[in-house]
TORTOR-223095 format. One record per residue: residue in one letter; x, y, z of N, C-alpha, C, O in turn. Coordinates in steps of 0.05 Angstrom, whole numbers, padded with zeros to 5 digits, always signed. Example, Ala and Ser with C-alpha at 12.3 -4.5 7.8 and 13.67 -1.06 7.14 Angstrom:
A+00264-00114+00156+00246-00090+00156+00264-00066+00156+00285-00066+00169/S+00257-00045+00142+00273-00021+00143+00258+00001+00157+00268+00023+00161/
This chain:
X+00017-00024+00000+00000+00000+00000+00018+00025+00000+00039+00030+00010/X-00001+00040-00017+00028+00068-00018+00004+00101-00014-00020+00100-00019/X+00015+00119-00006-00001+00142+00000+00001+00161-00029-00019+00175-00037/X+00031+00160-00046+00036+00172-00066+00037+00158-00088+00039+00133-00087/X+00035+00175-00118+00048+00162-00139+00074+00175-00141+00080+00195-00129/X+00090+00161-00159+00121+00179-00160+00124+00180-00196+00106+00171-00211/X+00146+00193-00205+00154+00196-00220+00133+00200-00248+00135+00192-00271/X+00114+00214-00236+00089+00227-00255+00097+00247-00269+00103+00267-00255/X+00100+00249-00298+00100+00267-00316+00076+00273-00335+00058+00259-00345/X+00086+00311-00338+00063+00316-00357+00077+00341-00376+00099+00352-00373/X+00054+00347-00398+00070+00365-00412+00056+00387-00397+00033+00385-00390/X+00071+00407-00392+00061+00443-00383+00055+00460-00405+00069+00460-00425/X+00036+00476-00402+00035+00488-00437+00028+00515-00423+00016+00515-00402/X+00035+00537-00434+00026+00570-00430+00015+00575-00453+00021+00577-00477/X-00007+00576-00436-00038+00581-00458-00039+00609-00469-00046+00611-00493/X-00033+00631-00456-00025+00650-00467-00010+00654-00500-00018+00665-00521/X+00016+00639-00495+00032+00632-00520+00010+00624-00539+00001+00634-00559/X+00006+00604-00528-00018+00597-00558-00034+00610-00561-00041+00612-00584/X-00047+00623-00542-00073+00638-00550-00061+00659-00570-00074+00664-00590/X-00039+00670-00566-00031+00690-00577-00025+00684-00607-00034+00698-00625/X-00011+00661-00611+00003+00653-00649-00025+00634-00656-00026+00622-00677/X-00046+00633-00637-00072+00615-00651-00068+00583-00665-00077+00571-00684/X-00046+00578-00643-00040+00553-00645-00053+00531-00625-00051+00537-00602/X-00066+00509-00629-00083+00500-00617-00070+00480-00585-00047+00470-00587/X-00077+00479-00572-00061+00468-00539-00052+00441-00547-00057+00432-00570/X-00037+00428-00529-00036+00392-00536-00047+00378-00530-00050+00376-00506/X-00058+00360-00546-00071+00340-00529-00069+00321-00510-00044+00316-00510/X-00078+00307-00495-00072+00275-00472-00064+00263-00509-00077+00266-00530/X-00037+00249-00501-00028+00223-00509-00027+00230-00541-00040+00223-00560/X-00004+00247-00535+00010+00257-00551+00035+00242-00565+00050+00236-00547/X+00043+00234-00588+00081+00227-00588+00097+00242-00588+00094+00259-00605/X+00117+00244-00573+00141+00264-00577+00147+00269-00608+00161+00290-00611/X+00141+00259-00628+00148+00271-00655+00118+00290-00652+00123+00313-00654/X+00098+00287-00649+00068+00313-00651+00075+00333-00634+00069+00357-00639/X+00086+00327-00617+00096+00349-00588+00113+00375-00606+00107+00399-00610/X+00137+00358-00614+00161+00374-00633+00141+00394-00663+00140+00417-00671/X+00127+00364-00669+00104+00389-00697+00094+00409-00688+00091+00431-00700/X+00087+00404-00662+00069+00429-00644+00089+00452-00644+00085+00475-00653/X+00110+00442-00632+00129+00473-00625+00141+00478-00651+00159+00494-00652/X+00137+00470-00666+00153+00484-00697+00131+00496-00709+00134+00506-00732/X+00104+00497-00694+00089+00522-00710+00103+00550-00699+00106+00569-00714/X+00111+00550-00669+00117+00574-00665+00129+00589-00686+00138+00579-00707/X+00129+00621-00678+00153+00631-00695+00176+00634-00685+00177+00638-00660/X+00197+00634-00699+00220+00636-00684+00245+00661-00682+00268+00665-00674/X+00225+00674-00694+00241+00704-00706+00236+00728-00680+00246+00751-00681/X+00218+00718-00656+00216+00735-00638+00226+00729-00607+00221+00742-00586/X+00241+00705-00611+00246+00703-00576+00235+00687-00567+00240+00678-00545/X+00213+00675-00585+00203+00651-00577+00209+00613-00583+00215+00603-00605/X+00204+00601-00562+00202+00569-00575+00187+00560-00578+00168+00575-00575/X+00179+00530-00585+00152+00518-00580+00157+00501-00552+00139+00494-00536/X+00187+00495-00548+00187+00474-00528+00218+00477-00521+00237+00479-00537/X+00218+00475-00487+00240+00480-00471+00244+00452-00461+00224+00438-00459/X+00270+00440-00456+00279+00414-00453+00311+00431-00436+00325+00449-00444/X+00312+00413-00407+00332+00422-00397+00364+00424-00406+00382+00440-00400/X+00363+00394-00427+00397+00397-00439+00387+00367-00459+00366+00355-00463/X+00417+00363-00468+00408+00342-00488+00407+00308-00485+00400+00290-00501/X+00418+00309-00458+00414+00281-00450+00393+00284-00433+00395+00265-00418/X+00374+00296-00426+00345+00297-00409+00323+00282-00433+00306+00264-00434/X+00338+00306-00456+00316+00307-00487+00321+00273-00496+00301+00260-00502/X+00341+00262-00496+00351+00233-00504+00336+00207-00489+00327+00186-00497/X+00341+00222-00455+00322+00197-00440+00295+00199-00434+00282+00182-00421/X+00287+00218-00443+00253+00228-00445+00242+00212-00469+00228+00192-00468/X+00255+00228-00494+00236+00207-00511+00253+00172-00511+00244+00156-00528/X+00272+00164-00497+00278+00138-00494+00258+00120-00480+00247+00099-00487/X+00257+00140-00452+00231+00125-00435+00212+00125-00444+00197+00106-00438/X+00202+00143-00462+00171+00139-00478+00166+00114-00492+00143+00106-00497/X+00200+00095-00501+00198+00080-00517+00210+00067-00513+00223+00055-00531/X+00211+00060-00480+00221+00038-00472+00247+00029-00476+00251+00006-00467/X+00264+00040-00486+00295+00038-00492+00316+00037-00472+00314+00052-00453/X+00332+00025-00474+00356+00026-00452+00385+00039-00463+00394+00031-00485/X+00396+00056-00449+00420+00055-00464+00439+00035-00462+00460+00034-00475/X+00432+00020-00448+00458-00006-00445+00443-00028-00447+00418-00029-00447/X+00465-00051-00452+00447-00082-00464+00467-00092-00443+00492-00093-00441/X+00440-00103-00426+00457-00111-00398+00469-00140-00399+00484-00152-00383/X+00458-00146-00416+00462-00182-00417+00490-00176-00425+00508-00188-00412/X+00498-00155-00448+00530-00168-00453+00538-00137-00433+00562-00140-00429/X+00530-00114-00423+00538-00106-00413+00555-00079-00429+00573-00066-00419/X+00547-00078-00445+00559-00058-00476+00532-00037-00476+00511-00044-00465/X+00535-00011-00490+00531+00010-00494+00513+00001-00508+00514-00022-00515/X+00489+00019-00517+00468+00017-00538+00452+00040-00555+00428+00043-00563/X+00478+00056-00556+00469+00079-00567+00471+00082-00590+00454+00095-00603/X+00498+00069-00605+00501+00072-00632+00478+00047-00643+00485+00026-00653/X+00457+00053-00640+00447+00035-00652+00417+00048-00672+00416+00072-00669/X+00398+00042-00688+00383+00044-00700+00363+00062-00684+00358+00085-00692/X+00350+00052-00662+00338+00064-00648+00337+00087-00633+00318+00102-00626/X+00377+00087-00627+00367+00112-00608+00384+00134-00629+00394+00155-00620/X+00386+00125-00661+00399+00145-00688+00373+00159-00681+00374+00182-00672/X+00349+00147-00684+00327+00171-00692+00324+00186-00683+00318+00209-00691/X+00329+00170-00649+00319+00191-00630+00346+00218-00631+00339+00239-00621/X+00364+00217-00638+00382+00235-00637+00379+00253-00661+00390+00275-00662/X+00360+00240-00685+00361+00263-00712+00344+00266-00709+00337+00283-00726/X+00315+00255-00683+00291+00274-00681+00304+00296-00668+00298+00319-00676/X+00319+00295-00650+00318+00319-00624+00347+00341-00647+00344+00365-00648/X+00366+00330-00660+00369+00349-00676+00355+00365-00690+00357+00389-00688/X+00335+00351-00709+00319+00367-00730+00302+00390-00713+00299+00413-00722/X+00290+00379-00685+00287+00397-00663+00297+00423-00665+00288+00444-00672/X+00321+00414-00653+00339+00441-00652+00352+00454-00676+00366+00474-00675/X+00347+00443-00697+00360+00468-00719+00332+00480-00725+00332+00504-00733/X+00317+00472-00724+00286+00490-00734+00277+00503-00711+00254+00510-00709/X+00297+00507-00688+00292+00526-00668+00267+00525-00660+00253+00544-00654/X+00256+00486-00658+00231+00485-00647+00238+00478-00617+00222+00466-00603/X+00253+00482-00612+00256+00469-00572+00292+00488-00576+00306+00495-00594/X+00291+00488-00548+00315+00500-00533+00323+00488-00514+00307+00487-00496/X+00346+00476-00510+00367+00467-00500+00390+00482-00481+00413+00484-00489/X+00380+00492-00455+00400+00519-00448+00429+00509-00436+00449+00522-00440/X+00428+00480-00418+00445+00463-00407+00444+00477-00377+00463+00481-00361/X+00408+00484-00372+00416+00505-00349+00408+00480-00321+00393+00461-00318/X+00433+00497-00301+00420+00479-00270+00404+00475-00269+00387+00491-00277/X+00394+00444-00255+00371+00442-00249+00350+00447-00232+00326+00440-00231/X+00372+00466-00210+00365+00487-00190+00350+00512-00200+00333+00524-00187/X+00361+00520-00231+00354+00541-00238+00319+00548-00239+00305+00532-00252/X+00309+00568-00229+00281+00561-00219+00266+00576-00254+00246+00569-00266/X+00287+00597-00262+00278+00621-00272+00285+00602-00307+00304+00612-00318/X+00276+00584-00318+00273+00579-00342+00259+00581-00364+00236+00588-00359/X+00265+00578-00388+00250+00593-00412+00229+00592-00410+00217+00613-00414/X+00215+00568-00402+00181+00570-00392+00177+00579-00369+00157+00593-00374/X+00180+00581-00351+00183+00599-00333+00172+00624-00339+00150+00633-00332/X+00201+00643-00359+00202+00667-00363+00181+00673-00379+00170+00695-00379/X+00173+00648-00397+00145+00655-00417+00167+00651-00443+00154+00650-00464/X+00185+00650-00447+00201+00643-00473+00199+00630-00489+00204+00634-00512/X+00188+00600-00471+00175+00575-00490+00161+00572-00477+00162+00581-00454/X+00134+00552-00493+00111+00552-00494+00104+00523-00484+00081+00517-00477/X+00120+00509-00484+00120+00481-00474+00141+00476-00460+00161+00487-00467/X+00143+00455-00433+00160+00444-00420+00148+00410-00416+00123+00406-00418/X+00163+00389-00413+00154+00361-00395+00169+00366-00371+00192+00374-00368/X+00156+00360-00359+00171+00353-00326+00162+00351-00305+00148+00370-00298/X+00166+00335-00292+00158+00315-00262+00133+00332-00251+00129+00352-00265/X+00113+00328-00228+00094+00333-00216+00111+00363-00201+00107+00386-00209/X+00129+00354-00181+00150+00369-00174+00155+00397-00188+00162+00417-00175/X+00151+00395-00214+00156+00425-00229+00138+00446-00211+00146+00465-00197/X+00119+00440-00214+00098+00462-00200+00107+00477-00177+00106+00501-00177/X+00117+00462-00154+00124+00471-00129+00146+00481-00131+00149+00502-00118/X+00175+00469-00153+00201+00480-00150+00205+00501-00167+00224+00517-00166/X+00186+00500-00186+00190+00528-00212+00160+00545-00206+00155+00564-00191/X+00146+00532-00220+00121+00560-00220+00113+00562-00197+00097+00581-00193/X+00118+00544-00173+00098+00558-00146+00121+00584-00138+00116+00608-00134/X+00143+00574-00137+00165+00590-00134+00168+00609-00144+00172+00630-00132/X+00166+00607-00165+00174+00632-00171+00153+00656-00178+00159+00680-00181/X+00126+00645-00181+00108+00660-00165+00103+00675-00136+00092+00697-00133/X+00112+00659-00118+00117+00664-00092+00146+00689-00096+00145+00710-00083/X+00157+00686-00105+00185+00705-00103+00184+00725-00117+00196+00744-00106/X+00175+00730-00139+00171+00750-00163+00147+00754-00169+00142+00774-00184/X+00128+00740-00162+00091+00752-00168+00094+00743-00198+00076+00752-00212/X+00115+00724-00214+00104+00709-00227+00085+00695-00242+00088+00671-00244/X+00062+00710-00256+00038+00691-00264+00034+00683-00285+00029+00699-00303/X+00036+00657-00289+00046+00639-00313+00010+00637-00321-00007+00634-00303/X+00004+00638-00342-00030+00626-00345-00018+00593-00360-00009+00587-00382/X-00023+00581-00342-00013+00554-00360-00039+00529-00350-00059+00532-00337/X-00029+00505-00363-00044+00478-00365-00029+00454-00360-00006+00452-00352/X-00043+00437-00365-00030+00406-00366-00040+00393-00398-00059+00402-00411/X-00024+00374-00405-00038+00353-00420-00018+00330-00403-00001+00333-00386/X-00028+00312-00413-00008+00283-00413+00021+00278-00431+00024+00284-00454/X+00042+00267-00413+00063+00268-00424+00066+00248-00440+00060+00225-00434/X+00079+00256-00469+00083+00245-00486+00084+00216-00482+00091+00205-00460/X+00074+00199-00511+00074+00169-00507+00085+00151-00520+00109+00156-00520/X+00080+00128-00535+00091+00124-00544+00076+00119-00571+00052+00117-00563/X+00077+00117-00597+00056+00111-00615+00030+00086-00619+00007+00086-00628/X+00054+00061-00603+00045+00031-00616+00015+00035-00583-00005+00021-00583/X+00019+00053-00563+00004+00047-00541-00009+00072-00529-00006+00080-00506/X-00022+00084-00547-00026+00112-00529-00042+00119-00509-00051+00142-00506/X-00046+00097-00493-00066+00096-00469-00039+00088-00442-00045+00090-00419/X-00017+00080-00450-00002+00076-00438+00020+00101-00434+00026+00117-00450/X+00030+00098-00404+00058+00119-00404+00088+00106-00385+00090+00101-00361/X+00097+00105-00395+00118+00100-00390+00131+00111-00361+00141+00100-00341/X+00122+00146-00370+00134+00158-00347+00111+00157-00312+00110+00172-00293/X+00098+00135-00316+00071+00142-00290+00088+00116-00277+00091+00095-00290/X+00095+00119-00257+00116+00095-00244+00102+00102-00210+00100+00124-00198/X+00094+00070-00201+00087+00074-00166+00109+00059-00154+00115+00037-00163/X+00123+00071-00131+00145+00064-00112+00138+00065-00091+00114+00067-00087/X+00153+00065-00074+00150+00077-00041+00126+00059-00035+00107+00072-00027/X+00122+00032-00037+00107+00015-00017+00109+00015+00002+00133+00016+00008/X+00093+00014+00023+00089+00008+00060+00092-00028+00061+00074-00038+00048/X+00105-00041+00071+00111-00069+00076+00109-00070+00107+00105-00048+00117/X+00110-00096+00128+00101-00100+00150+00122-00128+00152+00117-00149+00141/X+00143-00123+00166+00157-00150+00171+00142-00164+00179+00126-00156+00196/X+00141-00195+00168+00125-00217+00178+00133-00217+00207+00117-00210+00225/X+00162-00225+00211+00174-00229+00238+00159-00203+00262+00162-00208+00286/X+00150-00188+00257+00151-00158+00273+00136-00167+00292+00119-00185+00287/X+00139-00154+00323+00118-00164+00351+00106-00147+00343+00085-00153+00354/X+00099-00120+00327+00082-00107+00328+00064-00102+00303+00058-00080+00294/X+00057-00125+00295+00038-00122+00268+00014-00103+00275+00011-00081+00264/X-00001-00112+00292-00018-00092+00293-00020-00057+00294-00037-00040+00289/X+00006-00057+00302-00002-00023+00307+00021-00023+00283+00033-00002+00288/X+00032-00033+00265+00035-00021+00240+00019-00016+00221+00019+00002+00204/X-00006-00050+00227-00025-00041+00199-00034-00015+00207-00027+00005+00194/X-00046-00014+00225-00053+00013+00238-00043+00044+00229-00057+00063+00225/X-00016+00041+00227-00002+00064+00221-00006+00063+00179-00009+00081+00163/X-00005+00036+00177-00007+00039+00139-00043+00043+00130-00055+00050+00110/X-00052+00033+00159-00088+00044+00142-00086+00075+00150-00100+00090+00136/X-00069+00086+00170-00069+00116+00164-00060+00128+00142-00075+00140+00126/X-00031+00125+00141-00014+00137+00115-00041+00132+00088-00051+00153+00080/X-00049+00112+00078-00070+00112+00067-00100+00124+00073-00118+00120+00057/X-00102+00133+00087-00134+00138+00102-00140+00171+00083-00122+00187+00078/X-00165+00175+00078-00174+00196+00077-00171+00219+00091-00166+00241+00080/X-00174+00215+00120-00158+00232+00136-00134+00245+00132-00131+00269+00136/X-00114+00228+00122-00079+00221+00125-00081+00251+00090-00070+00272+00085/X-00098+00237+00077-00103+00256+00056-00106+00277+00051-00093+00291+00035/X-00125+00284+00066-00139+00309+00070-00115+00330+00082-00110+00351+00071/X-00106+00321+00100-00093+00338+00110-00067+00340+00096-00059+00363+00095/X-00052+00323+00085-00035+00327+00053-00049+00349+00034-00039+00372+00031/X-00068+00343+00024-00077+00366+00013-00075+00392+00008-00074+00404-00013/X-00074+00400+00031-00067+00434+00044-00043+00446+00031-00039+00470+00026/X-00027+00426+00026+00008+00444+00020+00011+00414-00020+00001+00392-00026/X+00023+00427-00027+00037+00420-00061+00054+00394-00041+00053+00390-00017/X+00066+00382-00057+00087+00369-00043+00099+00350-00071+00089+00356-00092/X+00122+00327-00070+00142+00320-00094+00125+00309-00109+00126+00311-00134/X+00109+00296-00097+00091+00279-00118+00067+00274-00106+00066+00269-00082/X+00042+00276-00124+00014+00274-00126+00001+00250-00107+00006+00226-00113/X-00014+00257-00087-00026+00228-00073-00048+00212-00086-00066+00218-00102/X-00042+00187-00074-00052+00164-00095-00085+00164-00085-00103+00149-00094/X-00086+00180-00069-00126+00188-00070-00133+00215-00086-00144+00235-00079/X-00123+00207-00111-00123+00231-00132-00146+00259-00124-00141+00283-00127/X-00166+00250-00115-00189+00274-00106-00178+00288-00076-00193+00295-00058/X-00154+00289-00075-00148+00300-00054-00118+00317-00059-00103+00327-00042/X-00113+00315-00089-00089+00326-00092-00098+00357-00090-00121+00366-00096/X-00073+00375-00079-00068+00398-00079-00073+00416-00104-00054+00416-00120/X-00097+00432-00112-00101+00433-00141-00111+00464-00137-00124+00474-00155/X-00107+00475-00117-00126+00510-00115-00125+00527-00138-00136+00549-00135/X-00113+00520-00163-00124+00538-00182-00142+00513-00200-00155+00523-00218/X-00145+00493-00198-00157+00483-00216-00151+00475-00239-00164+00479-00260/X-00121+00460-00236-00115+00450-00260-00123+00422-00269-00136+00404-00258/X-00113+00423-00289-00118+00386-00301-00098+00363-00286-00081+00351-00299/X-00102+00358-00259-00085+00349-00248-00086+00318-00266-00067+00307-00277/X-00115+00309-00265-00112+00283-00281-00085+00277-00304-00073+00256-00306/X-00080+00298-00317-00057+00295-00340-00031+00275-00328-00016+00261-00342/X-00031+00277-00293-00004+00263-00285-00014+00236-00288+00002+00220-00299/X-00042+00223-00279-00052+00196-00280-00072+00182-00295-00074+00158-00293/X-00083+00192-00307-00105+00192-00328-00089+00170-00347-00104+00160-00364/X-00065+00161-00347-00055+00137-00371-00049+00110-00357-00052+00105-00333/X-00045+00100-00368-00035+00074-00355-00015+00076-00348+00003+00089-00358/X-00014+00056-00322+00027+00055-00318+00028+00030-00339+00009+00015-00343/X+00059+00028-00353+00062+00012-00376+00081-00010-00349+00101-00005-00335/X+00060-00038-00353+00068-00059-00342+00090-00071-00348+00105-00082-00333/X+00091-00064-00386+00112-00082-00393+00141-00068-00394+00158-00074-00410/X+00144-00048-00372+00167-00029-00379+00198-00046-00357+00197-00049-00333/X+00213-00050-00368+00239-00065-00357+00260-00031-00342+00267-00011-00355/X+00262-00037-00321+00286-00019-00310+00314-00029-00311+00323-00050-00301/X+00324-00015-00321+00358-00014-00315+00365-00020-00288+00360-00007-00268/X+00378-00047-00293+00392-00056-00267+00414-00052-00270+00428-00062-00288/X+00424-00027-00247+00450-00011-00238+00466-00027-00227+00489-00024-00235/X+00461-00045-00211+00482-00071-00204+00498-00077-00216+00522-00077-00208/X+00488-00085-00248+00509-00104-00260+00525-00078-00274+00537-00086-00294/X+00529-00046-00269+00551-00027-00276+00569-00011-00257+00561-00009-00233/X+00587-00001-00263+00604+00009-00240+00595+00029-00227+00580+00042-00243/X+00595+00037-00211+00590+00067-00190+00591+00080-00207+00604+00076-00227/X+00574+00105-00201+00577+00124-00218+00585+00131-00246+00595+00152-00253/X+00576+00103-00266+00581+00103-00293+00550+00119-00311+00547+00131-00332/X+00535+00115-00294+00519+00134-00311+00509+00159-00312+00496+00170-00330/X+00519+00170-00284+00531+00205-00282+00544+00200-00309+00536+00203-00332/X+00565+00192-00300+00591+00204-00329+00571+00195-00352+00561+00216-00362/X+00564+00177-00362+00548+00174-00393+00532+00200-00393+00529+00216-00411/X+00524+00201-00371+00500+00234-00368+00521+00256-00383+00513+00274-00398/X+00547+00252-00377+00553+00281-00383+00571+00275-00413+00576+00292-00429/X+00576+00251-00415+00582+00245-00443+00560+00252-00465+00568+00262-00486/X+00538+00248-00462+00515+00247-00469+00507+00276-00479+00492+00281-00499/X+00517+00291-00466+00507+00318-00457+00537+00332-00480+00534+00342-00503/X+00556+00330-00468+00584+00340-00488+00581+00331-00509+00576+00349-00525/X+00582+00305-00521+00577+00305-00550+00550+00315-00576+00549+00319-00600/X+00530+00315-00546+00501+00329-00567+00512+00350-00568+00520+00355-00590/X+00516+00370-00550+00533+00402-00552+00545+00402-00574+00542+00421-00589/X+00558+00387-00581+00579+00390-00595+00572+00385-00628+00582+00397-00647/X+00558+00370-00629+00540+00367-00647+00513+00389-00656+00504+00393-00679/X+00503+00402-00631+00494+00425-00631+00505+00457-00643+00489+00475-00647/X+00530+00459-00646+00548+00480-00646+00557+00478-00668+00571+00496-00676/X+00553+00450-00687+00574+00437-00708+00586+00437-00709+00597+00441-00731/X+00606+00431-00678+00637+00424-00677+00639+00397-00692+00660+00391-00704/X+00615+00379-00694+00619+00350-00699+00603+00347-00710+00584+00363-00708/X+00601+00320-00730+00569+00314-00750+00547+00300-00733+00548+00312-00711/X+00533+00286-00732+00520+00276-00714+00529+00243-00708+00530+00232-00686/X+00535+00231-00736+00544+00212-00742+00575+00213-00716+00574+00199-00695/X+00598+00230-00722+00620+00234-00704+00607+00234-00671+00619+00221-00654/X+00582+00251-00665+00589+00257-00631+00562+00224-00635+00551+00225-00613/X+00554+00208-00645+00545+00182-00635+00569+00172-00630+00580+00169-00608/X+00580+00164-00658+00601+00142-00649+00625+00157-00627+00635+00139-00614/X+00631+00175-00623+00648+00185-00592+00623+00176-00575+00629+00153-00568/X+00602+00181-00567+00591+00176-00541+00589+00154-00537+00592+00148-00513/X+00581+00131-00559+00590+00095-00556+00621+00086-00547+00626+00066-00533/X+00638+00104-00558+00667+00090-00554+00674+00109-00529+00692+00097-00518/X+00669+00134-00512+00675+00140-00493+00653+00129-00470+00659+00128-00446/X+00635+00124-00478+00624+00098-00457+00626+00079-00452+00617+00070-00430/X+00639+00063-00470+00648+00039-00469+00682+00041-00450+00690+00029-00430/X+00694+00058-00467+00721+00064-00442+00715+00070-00409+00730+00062-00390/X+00690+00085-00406+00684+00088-00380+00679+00058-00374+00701+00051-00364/X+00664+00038-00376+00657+00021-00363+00678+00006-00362+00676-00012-00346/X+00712+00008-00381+00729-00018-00370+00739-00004-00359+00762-00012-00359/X+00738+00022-00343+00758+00036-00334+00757+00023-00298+00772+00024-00279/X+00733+00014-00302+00725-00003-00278+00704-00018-00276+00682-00013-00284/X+00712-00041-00262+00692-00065-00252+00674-00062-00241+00674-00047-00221/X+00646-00077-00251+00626-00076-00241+00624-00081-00214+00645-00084-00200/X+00600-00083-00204+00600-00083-00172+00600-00111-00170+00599-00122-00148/
């Protein structure tokens, strides 16, 4: 039994922006290629985007998770980027960025004050969490007033009732062995209880409670957009075990230097793949798995 859902994503849209270029909002259960069509109506001759993405390995494992992809093939334990699947995804999120339909700033993830944020772009994806750490914030600090929405975060094509990114964690368990079963169930029919809810309610918090009619919603948004999809049953997690400490920080930032670089046309795209396969692959013999 659990009180929250976790790792709920949605797309954020400033309705404003659209109301203004008469471009129509997004819909629930969207694909990241319709998302990208959407922000390439913007125009781009004024300061504006269609869609803000924090850097280019966020943009890489966003639409990966949409599609179930891994960067590593754990069985032999090798890289899986130079491969067919995640080419596209690297000449979707290019073609992205040369038609100046999404922006890529490489900014902290502390940074509260970002292009959607500022009203710059017109779309963002990101966690439940956005609300409280960017627009409640920075409303609260600067009088900030974003007119924005929800839809559902991008999906995948073959399943669009399914999402990838709607994942439940944080179960309540009860040691068999325990002398005190009783006054634990006790404490997990609270954490669950309507009560336990209600009073959650009152304040935003990291993620949305799993008695959805009790989430924190005082302006009245489409909170449904975080749960309204399916969690995708058949989704496999990356088991971190079988790689070394901190090997996929570093791929994060391999990931991140070679799209740059590719971004700037220091490199073709073809060059910063195959560097990010062969400098990931050197990271992992540089040390033994666990």
């Amino acid at each position: 039994m659990k009180d929250h859902l976790k790792r709920t994503t949605a797309i954020y849209y400033n309705k404003d922006l659209f109301d203004k270029y008469q471009i129509p909002y997004p819909n629930d259960g969207m694909t990241w290629e319709e998302v990208i069509q959407l922000a390439k109506r913007f125009p781009t001759d004024n300061g504006v985007s269609g869609l803000y993405i924090q850097d280019f390995n966020t943009f890489v494992n966003e639409i990966a998770l949409s599609e179930n992809l891994k960067p590593v093939n754990e069985k032999e334990k090798k890289l899986a980027l130079n491969t067919e699947s995640y080419r596209k995804i690297f000449e979707m999120i290019m073609d992205a960025y040369e038609s100046k339909a999404v922006v890529m700033p490489f900014l902290d993830p502390f940074n509260v004050y970002d292009p959607f944020i500022i009203g710059e772009s017109a779309m963002t994806v990101d966690y439940y969490y956005y609300m409280n750490n960017k627009i409640n914030w920075a409303k609260e600090e600067k009088g900030n007033h974003l007119n924005w929405e929800l839809a559902t975060a991008p999906v995948d094509e073959s399943n669009r009732e399914v999402s990838s990114f709607f994942v439940a964690s944080g179960f309540l368990s009860i040691n068999a062995e325990s002398e005190n079963k009783q006054a634990a169930w006790e404490f997990v029919k609270f954490i669950n209880s309507k009560e336990y809810a209600k009073a959650k309610s009152r304040t935003n918090g990291f993620s949305p409670l799993a008695r959805t009619g009790y989430i924190y919603n005082p302006e009245g948004k489409r909170m449904e957009a975080f749960f309204t999809l399916k969690p995708d049953l058949d989704r496999s997690f990356v088991n971190f075990d079988l790689f070394p400490d901190g090997f996929f920080g570093s791929l994060q930032d391999i990931i991140n230097s070679e799209g740059k670089a590719a971004m700037v046309g220091a490199k073709t795209l073809d060059e910063a793949i195959s560097s990010m396969q062969q400098r990931g692959e050197q990271q992992l013999e540089r040390n033994e798995p666990k």
